[in-house]
TORLODREN-594950 format. One line per 2 residues: number of its first residue (from 0); their letters; for each residue x, y, z of N, C-alpha, C. Coordinates in steps of 0.1 Angstrom, whole numbers. Example, Ala and Ser with C-alpha at 12.3 -4.5 7.8 and 13.67 -1.06 7.14 Angstrom:
0) as) 132/-57/78/123/-45/78/132/-33/78 ~ 128/-22/71/137/-11/71/129/0/79 $
This chain:
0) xx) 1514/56/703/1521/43/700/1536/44/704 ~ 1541/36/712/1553/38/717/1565/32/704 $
2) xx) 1574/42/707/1588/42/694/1592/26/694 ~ 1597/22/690/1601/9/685/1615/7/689 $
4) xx) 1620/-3/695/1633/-1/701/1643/1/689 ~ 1653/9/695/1665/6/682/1667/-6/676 $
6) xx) 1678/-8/664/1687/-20/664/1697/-19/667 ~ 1709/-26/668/1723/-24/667/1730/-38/663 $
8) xx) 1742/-35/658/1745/-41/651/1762/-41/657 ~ 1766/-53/660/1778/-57/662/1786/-64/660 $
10) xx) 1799/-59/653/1812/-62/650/1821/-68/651 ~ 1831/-77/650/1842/-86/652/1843/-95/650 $
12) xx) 1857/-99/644/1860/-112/636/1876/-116/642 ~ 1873/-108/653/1887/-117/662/1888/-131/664 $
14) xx) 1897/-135/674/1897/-147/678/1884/-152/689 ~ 1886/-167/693/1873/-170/701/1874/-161/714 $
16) xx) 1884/-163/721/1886/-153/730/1880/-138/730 ~ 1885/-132/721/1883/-117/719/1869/-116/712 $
18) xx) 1863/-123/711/1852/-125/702/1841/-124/719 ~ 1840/-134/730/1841/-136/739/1840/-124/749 $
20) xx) 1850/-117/749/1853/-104/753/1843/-93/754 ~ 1837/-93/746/1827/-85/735/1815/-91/744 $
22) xx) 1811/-98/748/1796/-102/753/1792/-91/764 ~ 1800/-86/774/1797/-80/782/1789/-65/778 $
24) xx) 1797/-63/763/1789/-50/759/1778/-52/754 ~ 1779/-64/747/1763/-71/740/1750/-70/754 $
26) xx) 1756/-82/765/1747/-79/777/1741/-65/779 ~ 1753/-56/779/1750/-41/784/1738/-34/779 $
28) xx) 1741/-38/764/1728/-34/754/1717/-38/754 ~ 1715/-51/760/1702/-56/757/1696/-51/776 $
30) xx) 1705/-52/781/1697/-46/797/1694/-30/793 ~ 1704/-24/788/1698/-8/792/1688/-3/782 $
32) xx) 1685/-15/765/1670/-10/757/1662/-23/764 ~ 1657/-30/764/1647/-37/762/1642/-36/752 $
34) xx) 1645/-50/747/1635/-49/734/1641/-46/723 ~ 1654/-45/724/1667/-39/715/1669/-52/701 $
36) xx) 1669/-48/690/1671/-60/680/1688/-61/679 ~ 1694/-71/684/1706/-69/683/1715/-77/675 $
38) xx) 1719/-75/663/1729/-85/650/1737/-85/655 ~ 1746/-100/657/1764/-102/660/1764/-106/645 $
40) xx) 1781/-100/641/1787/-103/627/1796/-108/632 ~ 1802/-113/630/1812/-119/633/1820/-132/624 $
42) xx) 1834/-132/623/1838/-146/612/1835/-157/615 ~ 1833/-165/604/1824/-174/604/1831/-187/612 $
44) xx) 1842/-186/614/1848/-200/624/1848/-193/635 ~ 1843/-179/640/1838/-176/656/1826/-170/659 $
46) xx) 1821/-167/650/1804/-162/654/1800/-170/659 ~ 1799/-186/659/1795/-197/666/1795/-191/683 $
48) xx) 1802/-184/687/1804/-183/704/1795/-180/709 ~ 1786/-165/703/1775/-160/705/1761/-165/706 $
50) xx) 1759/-175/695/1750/-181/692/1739/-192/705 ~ 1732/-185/706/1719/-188/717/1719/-180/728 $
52) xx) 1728/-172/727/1729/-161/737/1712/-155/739 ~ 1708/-153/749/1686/-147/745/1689/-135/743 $
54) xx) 1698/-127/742/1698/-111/742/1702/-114/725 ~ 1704/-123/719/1712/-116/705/1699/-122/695 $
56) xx) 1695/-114/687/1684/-118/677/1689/-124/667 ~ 1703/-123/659/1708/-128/649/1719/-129/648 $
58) xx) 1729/-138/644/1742/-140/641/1743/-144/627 ~ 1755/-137/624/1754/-134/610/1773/-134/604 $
60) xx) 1775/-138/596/1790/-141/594/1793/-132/584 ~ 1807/-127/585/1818/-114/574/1829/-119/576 $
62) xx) 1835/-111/569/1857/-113/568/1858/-101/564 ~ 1868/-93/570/1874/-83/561/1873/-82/551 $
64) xx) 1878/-91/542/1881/-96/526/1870/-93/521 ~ 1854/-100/524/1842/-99/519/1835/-84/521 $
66) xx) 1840/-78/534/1834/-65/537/1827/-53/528 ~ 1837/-54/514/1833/-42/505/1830/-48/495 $
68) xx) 1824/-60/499/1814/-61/486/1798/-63/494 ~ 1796/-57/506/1787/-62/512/1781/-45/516 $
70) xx) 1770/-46/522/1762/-36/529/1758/-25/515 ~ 1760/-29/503/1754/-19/496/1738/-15/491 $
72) xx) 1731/-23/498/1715/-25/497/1714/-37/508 ~ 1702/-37/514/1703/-48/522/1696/-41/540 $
74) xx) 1694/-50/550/1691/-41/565/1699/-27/567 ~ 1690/-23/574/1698/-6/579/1699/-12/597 $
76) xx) 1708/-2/602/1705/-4/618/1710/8/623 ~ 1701/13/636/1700/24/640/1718/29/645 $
78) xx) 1721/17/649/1734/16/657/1743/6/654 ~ 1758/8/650/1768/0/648/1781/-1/658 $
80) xx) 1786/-10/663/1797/-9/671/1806/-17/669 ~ 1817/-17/665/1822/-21/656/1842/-21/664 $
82) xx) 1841/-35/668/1855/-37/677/1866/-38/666 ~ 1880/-36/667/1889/-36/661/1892/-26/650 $
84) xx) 1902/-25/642/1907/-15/632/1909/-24/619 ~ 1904/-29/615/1897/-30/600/1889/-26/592 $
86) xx) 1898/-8/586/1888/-1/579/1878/-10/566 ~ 1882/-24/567/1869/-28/554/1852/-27/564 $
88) xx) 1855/-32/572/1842/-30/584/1842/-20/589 ~ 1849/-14/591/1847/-2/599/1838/9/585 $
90) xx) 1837/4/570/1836/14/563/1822/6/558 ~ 1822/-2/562/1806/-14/563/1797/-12/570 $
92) xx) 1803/-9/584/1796/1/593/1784/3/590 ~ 1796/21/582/1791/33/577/1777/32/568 $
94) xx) 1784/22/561/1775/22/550/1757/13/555 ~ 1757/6/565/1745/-1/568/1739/2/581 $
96) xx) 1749/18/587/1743/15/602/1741/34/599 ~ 1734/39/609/1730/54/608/1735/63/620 $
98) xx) 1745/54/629/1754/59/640/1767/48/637 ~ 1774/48/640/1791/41/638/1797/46/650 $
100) xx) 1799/40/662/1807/36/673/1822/24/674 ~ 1831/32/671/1842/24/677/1856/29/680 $
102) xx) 1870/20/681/1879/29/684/1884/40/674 ~ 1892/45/676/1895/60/667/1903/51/658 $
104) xx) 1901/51/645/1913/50/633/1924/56/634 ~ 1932/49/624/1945/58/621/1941/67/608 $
106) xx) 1930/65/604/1923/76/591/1914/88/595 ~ 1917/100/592/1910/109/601/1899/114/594 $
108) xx) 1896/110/583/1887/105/575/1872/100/580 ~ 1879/89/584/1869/77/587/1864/84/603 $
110) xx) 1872/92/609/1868/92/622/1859/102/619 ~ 1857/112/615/1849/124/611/1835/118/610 $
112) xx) 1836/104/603/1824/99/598/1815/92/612 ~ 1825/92/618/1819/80/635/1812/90/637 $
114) xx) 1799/86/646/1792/88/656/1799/86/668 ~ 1807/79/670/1812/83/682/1833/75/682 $
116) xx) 1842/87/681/1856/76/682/1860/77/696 ~ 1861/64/700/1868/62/712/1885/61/716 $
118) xx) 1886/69/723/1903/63/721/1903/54/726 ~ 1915/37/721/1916/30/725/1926/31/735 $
120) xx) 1925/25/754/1931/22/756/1945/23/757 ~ 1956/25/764/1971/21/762/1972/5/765 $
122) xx) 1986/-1/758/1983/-17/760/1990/-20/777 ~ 1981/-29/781/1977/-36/793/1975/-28/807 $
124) xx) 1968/-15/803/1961/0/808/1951/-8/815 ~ 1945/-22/810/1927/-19/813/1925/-33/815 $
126) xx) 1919/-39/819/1915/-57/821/1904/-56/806 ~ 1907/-66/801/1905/-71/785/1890/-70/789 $
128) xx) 1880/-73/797/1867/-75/799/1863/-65/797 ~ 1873/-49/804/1866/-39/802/1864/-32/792 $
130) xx) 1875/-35/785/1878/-25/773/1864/-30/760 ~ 1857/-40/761/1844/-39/749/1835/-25/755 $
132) xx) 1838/-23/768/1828/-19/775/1829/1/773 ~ 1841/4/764/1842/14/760/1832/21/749 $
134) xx) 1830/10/742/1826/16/732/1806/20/735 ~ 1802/8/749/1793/13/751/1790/26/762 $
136) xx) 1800/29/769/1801/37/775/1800/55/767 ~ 1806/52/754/1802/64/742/1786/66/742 $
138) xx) 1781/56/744/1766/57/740/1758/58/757 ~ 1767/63/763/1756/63/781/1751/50/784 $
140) xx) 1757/41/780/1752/27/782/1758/19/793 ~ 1756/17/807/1758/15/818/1761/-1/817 $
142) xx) 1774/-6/821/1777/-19/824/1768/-24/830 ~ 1764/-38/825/1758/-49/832/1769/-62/835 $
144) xx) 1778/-57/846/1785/-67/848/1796/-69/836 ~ 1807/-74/843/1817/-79/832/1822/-95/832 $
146) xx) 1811/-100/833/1814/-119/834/1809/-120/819 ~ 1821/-129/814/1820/-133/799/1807/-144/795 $
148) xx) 1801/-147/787/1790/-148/786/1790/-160/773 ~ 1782/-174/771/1781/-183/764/1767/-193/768 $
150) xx) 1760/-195/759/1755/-207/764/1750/-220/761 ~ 1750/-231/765/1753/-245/760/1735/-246/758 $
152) xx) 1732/-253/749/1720/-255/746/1717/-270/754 ~ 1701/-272/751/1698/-282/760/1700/-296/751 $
154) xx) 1697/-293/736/1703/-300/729/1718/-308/726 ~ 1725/-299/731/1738/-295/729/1745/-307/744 $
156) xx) 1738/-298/754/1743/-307/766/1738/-323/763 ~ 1727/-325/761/1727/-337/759/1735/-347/749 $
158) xx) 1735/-339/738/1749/-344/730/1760/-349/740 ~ 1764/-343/743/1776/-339/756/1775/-349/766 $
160) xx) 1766/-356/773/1763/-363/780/1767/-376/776 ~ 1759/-381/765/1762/-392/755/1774/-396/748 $
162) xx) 1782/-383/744/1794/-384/737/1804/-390/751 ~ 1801/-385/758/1813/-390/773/1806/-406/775 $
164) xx) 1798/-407/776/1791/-421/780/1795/-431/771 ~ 1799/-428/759/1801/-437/748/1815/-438/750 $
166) xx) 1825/-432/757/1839/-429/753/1847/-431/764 ~ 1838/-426/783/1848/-426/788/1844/-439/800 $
168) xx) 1849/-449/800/1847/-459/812/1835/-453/822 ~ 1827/-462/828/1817/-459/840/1826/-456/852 $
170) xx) 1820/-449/864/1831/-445/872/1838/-437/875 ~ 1846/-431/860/1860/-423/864/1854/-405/866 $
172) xx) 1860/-404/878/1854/-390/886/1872/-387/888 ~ 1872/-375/893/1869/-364/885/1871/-362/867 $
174) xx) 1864/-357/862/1866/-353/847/1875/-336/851 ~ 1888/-339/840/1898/-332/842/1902/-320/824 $
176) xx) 1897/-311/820/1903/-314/807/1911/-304/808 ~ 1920/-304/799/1933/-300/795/1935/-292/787 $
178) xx) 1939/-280/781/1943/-274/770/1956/-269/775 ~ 1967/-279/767/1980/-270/774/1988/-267/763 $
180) xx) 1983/-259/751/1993/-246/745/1983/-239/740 ~ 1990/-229/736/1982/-217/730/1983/-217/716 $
182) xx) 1977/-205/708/1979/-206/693/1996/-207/690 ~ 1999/-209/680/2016/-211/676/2020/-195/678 $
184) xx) 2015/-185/675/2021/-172/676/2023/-168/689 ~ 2013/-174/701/2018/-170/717/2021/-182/722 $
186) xx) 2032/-189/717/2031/-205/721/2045/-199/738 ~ 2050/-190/737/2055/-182/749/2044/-186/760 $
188) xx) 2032/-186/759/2023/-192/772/2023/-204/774 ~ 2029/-213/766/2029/-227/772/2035/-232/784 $
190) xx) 2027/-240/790/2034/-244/800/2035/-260/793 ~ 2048/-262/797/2057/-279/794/2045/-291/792 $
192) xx) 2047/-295/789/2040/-314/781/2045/-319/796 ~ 2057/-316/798/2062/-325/812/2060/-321/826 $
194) xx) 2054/-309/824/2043/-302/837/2036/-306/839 ~ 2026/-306/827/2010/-312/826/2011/-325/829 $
196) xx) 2024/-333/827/2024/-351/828/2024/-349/842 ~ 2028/-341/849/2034/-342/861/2022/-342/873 $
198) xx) 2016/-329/866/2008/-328/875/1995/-335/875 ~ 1990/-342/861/1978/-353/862/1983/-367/871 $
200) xx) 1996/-369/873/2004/-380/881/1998/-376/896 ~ 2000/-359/898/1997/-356/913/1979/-359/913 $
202) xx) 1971/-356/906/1956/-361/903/1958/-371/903 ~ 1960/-382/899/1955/-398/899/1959/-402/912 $
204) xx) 1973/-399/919/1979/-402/932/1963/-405/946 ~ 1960/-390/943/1949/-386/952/1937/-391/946 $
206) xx) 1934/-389/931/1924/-396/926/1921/-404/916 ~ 1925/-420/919/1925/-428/909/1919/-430/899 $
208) xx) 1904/-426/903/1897/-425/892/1894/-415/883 ~ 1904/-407/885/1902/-398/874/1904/-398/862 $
210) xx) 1901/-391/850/1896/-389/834/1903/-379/833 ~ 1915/-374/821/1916/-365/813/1912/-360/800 $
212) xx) 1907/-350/800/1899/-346/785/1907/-338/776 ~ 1914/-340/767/1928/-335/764/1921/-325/750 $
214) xx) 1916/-313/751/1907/-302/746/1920/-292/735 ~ 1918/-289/727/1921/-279/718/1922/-279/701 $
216) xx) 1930/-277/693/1929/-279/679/1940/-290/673 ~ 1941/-285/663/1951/-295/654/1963/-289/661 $
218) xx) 1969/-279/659/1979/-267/660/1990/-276/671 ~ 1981/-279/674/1989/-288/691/1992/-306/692 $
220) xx) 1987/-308/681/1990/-324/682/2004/-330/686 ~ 2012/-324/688/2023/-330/688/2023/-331/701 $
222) xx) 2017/-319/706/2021/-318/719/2010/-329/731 ~ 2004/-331/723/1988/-336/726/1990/-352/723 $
224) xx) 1996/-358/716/2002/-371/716/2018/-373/726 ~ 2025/-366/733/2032/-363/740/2023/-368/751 $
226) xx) 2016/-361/755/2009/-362/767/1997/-376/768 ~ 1992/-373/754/1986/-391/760/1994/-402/759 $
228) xx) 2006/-401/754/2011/-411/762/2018/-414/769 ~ 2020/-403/781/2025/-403/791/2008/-406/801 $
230) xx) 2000/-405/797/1987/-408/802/1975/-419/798 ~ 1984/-427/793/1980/-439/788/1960/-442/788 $
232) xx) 1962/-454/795/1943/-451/793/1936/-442/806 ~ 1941/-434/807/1935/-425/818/1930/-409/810 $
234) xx) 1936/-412/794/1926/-400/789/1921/-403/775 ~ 1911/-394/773/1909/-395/758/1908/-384/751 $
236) xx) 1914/-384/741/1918/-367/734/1901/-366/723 ~ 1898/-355/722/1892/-346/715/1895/-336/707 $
238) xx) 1911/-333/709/1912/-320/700/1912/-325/686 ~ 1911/-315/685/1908/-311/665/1899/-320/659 $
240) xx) 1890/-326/666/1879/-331/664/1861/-327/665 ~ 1862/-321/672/1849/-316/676/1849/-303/668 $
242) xx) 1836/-297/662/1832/-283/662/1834/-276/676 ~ 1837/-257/677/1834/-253/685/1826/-255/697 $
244) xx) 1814/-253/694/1805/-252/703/1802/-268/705 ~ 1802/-281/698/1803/-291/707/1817/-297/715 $
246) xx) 1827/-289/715/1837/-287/725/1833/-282/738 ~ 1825/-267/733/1824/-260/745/1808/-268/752 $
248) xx) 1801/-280/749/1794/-287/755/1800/-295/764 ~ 1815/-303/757/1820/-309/763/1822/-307/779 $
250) xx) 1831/-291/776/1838/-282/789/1827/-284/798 ~ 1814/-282/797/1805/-277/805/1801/-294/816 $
252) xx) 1806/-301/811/1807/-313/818/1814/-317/827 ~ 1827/-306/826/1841/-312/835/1839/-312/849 $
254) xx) 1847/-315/855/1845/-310/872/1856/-303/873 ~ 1867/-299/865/1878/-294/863/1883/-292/850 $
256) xx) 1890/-276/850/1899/-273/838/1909/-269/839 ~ 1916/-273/834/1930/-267/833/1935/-261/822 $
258) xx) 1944/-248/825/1944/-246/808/1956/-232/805 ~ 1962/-232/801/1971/-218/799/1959/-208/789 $
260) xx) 1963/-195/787/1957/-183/782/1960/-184/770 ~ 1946/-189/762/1942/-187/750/1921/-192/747 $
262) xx) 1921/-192/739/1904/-189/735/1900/-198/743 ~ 1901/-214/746/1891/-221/756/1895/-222/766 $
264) xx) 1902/-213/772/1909/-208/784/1894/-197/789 ~ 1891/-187/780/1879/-178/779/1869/-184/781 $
266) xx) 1868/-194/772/1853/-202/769/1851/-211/782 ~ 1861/-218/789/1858/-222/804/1856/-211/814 $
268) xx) 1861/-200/813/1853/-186/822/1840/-184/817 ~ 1837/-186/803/1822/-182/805/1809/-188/809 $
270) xx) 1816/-202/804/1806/-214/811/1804/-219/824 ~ 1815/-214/831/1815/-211/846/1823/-225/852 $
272) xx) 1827/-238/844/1832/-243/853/1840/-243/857 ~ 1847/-249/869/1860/-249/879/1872/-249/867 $
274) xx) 1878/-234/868/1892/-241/863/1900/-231/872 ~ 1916/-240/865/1929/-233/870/1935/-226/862 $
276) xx) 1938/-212/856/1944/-208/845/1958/-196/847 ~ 1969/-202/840/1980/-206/840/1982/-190/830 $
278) xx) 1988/-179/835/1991/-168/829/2008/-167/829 ~ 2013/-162/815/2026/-154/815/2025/-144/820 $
280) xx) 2037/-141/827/2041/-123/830/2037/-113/818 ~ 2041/-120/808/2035/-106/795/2019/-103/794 $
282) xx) 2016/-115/797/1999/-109/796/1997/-119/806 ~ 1995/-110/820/1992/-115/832/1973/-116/836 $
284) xx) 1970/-129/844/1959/-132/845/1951/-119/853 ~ 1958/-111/860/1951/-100/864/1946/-92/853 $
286) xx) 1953/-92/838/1944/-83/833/1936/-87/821 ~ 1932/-106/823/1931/-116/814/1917/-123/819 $
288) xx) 1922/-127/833/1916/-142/841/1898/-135/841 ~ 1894/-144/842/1877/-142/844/1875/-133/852 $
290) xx) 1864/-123/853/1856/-111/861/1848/-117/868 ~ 1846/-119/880/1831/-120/886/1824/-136/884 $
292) xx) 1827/-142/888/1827/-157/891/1835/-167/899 ~ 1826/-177/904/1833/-183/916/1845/-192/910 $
294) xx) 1846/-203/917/1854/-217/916/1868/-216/903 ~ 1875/-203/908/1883/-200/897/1894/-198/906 $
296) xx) 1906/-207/901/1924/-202/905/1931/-196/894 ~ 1936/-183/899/1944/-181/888/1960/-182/894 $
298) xx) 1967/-186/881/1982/-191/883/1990/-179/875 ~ 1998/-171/889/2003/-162/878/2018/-163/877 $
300) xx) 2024/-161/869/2043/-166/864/2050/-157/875 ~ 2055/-164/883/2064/-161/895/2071/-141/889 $
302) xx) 2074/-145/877/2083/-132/875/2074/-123/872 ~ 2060/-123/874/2050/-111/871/2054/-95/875 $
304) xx) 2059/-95/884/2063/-87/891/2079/-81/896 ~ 2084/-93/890/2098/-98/888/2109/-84/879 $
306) xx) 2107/-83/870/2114/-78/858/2108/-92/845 ~ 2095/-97/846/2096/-109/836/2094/-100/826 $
308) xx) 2101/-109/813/2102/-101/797/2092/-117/790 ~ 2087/-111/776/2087/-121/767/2092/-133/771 $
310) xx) 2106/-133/770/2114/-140/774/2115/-151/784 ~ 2105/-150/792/2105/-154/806/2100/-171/802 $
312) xx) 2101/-180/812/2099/-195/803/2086/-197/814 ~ 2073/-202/809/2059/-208/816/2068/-219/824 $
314) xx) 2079/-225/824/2082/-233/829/2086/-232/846 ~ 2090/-217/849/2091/-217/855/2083/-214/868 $
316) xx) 2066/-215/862/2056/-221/870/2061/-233/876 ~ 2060/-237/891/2062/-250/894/2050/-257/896 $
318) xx) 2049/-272/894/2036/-279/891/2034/-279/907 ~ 2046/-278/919/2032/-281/929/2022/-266/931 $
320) xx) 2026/-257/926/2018/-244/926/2002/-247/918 ~ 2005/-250/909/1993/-254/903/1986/-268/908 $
322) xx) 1995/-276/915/1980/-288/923/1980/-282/934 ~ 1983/-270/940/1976/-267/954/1962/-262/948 $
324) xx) 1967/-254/932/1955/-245/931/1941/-257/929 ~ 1948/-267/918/1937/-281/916/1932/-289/930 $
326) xx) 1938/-288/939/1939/-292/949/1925/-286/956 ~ 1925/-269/959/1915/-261/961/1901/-264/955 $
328) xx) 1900/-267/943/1892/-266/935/1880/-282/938 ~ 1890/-290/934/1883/-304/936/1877/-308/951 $
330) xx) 1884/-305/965/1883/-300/974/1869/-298/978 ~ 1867/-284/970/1857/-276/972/1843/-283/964 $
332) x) 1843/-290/955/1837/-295/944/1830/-312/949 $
């Protein structure tokens, strides 16, 4: 009777982005067992990202906070891999999995107890895609590719279909959407309200009938009513309206994205369509921008190479740099 595949069980409750990040090792796993039973945990306003993926058997939701009161009776798994340094999970692991893979703690403790500690990394040593790919690499577990990974259900698209039909005039081509700031703590990656105005002006010029899809959360409204109404009825906003993943049904409709570096900056690399993505010198799109997929411009901050600091302003991206790059894209499309 042949052995029964392992399980494994995986970890993180980052952001959508970094949550994202993490698929490439998930893929990895399910190509080199077949037949592998594989749990994502993950927090419950981002485990949504994973969800319909065919390699993942269950998604399942934690927090730090809830961590130690959890795993004390309950599933075992052959295998645990476990992203980030939150010894409440990292000690959750321990307790539900019979191998514990992840980076090395600052407890030497806890590292004794891993099956396998990896050193993490030095910072911006490694392109973000690769580094999930560490922790399978401890287990002889051969990359399958490092293209980030999502996918829109058939349900889901059709939602998507109808929600635009209801909302946006007959006609208006190209569909264009928007995310132009980041979370408030790297709000340093924004590029200007008055860029973005600038450069949908260079879009309508060339393409009258174009649609803006003005994409992200609450965090940004200010900036997000700035811009529609400098864009009067030529867009219709969505942020902070939609759940996750009927956002990311949305994206999958666009003919174009535009967007600075943060989570649906990611989530348009995984779903593959055309976008243009707009990197700071501190965390440059070389070691950010999508792996291994076509119909992608990356925009990187003049001072990348410069001496740019923190400091450095997204502004001084110039908008016609980025509509050569939109330019390319629609072009080609």
């Amino acid at each position: 009777m042949a052995a029964k595949p392992p399980s494994f069980l995986i970890i993180n409750v980052s952001r959508i982005g970094d949550t994202l990040l993490v698929t490439p090792a998930i893929r990895a796993v399910a190509r080199a067992i077949p037949g592998a039973a594989i749990t994502f945990l993950g927090h419950p306003k981002r485990c949504e990202v994973v969800r319909h993926l065919p390699y993942v058997s269950a998604v399942k939701e934690i927090t730090k906070n809830r961590a130690w009161l959890l795993g004390w009776r309950g599933p075992r798994y052959d295998f645990a891999l476990v992203y980030g340094f939150d010894l409440p999970l990292v000690k959750y692991a321990l307790r539900v999995a019979e191998r514990v893979v992840a980076f090395r703690q600052k407890h030497a403790a806890i590292n004794q107890q891993l099956y396998r500690a990896v050193e993490p990394p030095a910072f911006q040593s490694l392109h973000s895609a690769r580094v999930s790919l560490l922790l399978t690499a401890a287990l002889d577990i051969a990359p399958d590719g490092h293209a980030l990974a999502y996918e829109v259900s058939g349900e889901e698209r059709a939602w998507a279909q109808t929600f635009l039909q209801g909302r946006i005039p007959s006609g208006k081509h190209p569909l264009v959407g928007l995310q132009v700031a980041s979370f408030p703590t790297k709000a340093y990656r924004d590029w200007p309200v008055l860029h973005f105005a600038a450069l949908c002006q260079k879009i309508l010029s060339a393409y009258p009938q174009a649609h803006f899809l003005l994409l992200g959360g609450k965090e940004e409204s200010a900036k997000i009513r700035e811009l529609e109404q400098q864009l009067s009825n030529h867009v219709t906003v969505v942020a902070g309206k939609l759940s996750l993943r009927q956002t990311a049904a949305l994206m999958q409709q666009l003919n174009l994205y535009v967007g600075v570096d943060t989570g649906p900056t990611h989530l348009a690399g995984a779903i593959g369509v055309p976008m243009v993505a707009l990197y700071h010198c501190h965390s440059p799109g070389r070691l950010l921008a999508p792996l291994e997929r076509g119909n992608l411009q990356v925009v990187e901050h003049p001072a990348l190479d410069a001496g740019g600091t923190l400091e450095s302003a997204m502004a001084e991206i110039p908008v016609e740099r980025v509509w050569q790059a939109v330019q390319t894209l629609l072009k080609n499309s």
